[in-house]
N, C-alpha and C positions, 0 to 999 in steps of 0.2 A: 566715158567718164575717166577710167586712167588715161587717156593721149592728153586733154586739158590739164586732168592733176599732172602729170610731167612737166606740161607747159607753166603750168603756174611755178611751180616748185623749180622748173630751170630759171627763171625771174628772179624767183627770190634769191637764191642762192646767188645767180649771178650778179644782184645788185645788194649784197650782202643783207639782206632780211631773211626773216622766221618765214619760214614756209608755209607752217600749220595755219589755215583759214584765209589765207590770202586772196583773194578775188578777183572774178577775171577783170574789173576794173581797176583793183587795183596794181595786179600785175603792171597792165599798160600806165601808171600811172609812176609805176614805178619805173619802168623803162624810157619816161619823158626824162623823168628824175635824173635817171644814171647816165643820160647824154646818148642813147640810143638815136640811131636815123630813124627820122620819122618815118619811113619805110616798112621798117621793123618794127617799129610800134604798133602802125596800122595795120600790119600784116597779122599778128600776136593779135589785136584785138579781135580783129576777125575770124580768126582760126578757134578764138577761144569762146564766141559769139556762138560758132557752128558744133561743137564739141557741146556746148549746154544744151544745144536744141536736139543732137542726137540723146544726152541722157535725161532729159525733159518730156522724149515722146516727140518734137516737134519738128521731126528729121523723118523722111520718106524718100531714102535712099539707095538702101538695102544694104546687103554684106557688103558690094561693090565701092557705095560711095562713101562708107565706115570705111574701107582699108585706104581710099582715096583720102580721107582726111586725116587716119594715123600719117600716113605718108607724107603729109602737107606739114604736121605736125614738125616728124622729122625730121623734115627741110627746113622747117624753119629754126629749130633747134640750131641746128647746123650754121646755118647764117646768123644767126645770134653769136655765135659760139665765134665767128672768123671776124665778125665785124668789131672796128677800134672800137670802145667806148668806158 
């Protein structure tokens, strides 16, 4: 739950919106918005796809593949963060 809320919350912020209740669709919608590579959008949507279904129950991964997607997380932060847009 918190690696997604990060992720959402680094969205907003970086494409100057309200954090609070942001969605993970509309994160990536926001990220079309603010001129991201569609790389990075797609990447975001998917990371934030996987991050619901671990706090949904719908993840059968274990400790392993939770520290695997903080880590994806990130990463992806990170290449958000260096890419123009």
């Amino acid at each position: 739950q918190a690696a997604g809320a990060a992720l959402r919350h680094y969205v907003a912020d970086r494409c100057n919106l309200p954090a609070g209740g942001l969605t993970s669709a509309e994160a990536v919608a926001a990220l079309r918005r603010c001129g991201a590579p569609e790389a990075a959008w797609h990447r975001t949507g998917e990371l934030l796809d996987e991050c619901e279904r671990m706090e949904y129950g719908a993840f059968s991964g274990g400790d392993s593949a939770a520290a695997r997607v903080l880590e994806a997380v990130t990463s992806c932060i990170s290449d958000l963060e260096r890419a123009r847009f």
